[in-house]
C-alpha positions as CSV (number, residue, x, y, z in Angstrom):
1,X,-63.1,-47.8,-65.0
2,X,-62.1,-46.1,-61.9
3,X,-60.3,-43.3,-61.8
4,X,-56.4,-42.7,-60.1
5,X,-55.2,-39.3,-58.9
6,X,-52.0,-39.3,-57.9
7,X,-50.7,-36.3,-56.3
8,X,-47.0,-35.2,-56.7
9,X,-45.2,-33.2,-53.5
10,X,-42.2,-31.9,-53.3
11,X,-39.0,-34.0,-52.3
12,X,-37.8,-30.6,-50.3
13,X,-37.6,-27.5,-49.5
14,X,-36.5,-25.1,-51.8
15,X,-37.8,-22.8,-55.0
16,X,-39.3,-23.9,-58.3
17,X,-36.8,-23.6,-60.8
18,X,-38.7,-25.0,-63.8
19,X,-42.0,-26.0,-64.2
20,X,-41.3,-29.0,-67.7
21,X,-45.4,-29.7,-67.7
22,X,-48.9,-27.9,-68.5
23,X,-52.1,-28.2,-67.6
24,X,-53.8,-31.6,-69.5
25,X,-50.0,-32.7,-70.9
26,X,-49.8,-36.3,-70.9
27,X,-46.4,-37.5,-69.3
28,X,-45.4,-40.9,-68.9
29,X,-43.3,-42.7,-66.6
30,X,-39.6,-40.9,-64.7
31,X,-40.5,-38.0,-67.3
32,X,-39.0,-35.0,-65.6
33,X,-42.2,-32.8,-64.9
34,X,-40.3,-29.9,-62.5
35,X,-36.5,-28.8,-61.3
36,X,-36.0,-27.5,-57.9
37,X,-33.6,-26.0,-56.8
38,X,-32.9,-26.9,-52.8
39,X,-32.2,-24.5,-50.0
40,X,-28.4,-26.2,-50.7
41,X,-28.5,-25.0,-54.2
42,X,-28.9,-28.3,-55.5
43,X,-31.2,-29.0,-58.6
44,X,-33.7,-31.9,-57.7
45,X,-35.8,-33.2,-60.5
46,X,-39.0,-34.3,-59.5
47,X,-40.3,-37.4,-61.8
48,X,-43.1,-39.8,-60.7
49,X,-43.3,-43.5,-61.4
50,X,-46.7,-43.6,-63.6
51,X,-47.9,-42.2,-66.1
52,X,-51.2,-40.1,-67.4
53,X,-52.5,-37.3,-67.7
54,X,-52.0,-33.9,-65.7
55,X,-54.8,-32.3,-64.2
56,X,-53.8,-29.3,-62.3
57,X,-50.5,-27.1,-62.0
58,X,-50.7,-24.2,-60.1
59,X,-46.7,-23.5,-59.1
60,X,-44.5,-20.5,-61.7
61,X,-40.8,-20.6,-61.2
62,X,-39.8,-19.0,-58.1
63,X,-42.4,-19.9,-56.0
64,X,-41.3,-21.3,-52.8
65,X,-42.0,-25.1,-52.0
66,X,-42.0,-27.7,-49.4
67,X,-42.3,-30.8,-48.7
68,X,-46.4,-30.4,-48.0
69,X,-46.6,-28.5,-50.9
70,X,-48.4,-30.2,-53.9
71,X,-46.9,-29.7,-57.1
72,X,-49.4,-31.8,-59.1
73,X,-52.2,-33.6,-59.7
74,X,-51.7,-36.5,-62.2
75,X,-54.8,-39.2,-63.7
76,X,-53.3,-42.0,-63.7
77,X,-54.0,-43.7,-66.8
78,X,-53.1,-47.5,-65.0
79,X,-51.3,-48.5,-68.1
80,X,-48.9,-51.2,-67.1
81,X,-45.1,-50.4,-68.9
82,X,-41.3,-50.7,-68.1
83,X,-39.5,-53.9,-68.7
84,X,-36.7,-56.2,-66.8
């Protein structure tokens, strides 16, 4: 089976205000996996539209982000859910 990284950035700039996610957790689909809070004080949750597996998180709350910046890593696990 071939394997899927997706890699999650950030929607903004801004600071990590909550990091929801470790290392190898499994999350699934719109789970919230970090707040940030924007240079407008506004908290954006970042969510991704699969799910899987995480492989790598590397940000602590504080830390300063950006639109390049790479939150996560996530394996896709290509499971096909949701409804109408």
């Amino acid at each position: 089976m071939k394997e899927v990284l997706e890699t999650v950035y950030s929607p903004c700039f801004g600071f990590v205000k909550e990091v929801l996610i470790d290392n190898e957790s499994y999350v699934y689909e719109w789970e919230p996996l970090f707040l940030i809070e924007a240079e407008d004080q506004e908290v954006v949750e970042v969510c991704i539209g699969v799910s899987g597996t995480i492989m790598q998180v590397d940000l602590v709350p504080g830390q300063e982000v950006t639109p390049e910046s790479v939150l996560t890593v996530l394996r896709d696990d290509l499971l096909i859910t949701g409804s109408d």
